[in-house]
N, C-alpha and C positions, 0 to 999 in steps of 0.2 A: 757797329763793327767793333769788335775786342783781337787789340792788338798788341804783341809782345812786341817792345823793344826790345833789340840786341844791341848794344852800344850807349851808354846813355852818357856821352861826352856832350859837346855843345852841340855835336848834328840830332842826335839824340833829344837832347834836351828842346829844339827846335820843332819836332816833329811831333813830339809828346805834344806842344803849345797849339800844334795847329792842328791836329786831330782832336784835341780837347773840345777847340773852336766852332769844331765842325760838328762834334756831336757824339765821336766816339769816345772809346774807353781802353785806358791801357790798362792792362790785366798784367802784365808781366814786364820787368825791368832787369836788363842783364850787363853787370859791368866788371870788371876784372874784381872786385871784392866779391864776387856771387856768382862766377863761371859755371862753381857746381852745379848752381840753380838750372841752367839749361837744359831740360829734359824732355821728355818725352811727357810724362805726367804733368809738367807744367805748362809747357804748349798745348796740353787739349781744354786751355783754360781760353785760349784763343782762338780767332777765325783765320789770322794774320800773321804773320811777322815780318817786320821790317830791320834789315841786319847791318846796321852801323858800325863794322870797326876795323880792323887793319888789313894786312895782307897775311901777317902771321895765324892768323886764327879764322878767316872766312869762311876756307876752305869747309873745315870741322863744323863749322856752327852750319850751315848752309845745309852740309850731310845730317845732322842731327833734324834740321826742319824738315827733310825731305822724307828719313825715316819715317819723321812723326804728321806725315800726311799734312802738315801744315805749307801753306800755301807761302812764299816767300819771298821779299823784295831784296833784292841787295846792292846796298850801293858801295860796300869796300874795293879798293882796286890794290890793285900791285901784286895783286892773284891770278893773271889772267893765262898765266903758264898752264896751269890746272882746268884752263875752259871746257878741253874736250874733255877730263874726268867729271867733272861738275854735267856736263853735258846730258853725258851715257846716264850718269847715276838716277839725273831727274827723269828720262825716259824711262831707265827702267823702273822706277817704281812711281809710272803716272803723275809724276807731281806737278807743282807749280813754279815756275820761277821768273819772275823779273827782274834785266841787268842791265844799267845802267853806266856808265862813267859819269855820267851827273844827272841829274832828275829835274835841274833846273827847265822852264816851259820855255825860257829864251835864250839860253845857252843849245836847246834841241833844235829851236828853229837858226840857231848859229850854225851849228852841224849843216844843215839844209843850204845855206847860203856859201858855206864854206865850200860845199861838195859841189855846186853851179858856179861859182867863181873858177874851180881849180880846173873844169873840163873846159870853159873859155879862156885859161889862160896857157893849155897844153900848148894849143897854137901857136905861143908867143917865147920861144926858147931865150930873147935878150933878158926877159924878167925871170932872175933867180928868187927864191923864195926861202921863208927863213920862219918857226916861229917862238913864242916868247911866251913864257906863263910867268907869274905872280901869285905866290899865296903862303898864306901867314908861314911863322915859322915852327909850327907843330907838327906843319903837312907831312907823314911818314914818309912819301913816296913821292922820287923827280926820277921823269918829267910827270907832271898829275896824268890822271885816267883822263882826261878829259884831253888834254895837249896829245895823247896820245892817238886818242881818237880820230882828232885834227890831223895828224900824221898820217894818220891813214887812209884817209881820205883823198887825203893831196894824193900818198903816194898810187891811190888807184886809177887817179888821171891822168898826172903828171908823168910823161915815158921819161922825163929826162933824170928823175927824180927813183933812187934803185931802195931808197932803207934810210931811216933817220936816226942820228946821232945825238946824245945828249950832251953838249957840252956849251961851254961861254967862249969858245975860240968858234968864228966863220967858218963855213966848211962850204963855198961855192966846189960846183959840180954835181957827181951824183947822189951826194949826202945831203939829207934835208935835216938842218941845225932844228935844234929843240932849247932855246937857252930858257933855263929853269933859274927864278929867282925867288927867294926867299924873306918876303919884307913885312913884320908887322903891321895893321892887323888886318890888312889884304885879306876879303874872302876868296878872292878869286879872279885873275884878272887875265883874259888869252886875246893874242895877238895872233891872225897870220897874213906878212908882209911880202909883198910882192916888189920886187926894186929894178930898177935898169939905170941906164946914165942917164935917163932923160927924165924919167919920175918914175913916183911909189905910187902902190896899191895898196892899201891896208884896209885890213876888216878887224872889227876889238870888239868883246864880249867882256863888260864889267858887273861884276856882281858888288851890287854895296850892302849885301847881308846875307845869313842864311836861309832866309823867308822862302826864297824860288827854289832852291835847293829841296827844304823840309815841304814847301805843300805838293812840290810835283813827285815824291816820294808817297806822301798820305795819297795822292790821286793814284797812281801805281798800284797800290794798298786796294782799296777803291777796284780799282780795275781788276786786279787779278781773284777775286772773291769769284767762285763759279767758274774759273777756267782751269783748265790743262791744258799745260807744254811750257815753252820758254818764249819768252817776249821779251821786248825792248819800249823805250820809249815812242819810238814808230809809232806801234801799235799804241801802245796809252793815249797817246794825240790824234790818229787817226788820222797821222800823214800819208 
């Protein structure tokens, strides 16, 4: 498989390592010094791309893969305003895309545990809930795509629970608190806590490197070869 990277930061730099490992080949490397390089004539050097970088720029590089019939993974967040354009655009021109908040394979089956916990704990209005991220201090975007996710989750079981806040003040009631912190060199570290006067619930997903992140991305990669439409990690794991 020959794949473009978009991004060649440290997630970048990660993915590069483990697709190397595996057996592929990256054909194309795209970083803020070589944006121009993104094109359509350089993507048909690939079967793949996989799009590592912020929220400012996803959007556009995402459109550029879609153009150019290349098949594409992305794992930038803090774009997700634009989902339904991103959406329309890859329908209308047959494309590929897989979207993730994190590609990690145990952070997804977190998700999974996260989403059964919060439908047995509708039942239980004395436990308010709260959650907590950690990660390095590069991280563009609070609360992460991934806390967010978490957010959402909760708030699709929890009735008591109307929209989440990001902030480091408590917010018991209908606001489910997001406290985002910032701690070198944390890759990633999500908490979501359950409390009453009488005891806690906690569930914690820690990552202690890039590795989970960068191969559930290459498997993504992997996966989306030969298909159309949009996918998630679901579907990669065949949950």
């Amino acid at each position: 498989m020959n794949i473009a990277l978009i991004g060649y930061g440290k997630m970048g730099k990660a993915i590069e390592s483990i697709a190397i490992e595996k057996g592929h080949n990256i054909v194309l490397k795209i970083d803020i010094s070589n944006a121009a390089d993104l094109t359509a004539a350089q993507l048909s050097k690939a079967d793949v791309a996989i799009e590592f970088t912020g929220p400012h720029s996803a959007v556009n590089n995402l459109k550029i893969c879609l153009d150019a019939g290349i098949p594409v993974v992305c794992g930038s967040t803090g774009w997700l305003a634009q989902w339904n354009e991103i959406k329309a655009y890859c329908e209308a021109r047959n494309g590929t895309l897989v979207y993730a908040s994190n590609y990690s394979i145990g952070v997804n089956l977190f998700f999974e545990v996260n989403k059964h916990l919060a439908a047995l704990m509708n039942q239980y209005p004395e436990y308010d809930v709260m959650l907590r991220e950690i990660h390095h201090t590069e991280k563009k975007d609070a609360p992460s795509g991934t806390a967010i996710t978490l957010a959402e989750q909760v708030l699709e079981q929890i009735e008591r629970k109307k929209q989440w806040v990001n902030t480091d003040t408590a917010t018991p009631g209908a606001a489910l608190q997001i406290l985002s912190e910032r701690i070198d060199p944390a890759p990633g570290t999500h908490h979501v806590k359950y409390a009453s006067l009488i005891d806690d619930i906690e569930i914690i997903h820690t990552a202690h490197n890039r590795v989970g992140f960068a191969g559930g991305a290459v498997k993504a990669a992997e996966f989306a070869l030969q298909k159309k439409g949009i996918f998630g990690m679901k579907e990669v794991m065949g949950l």
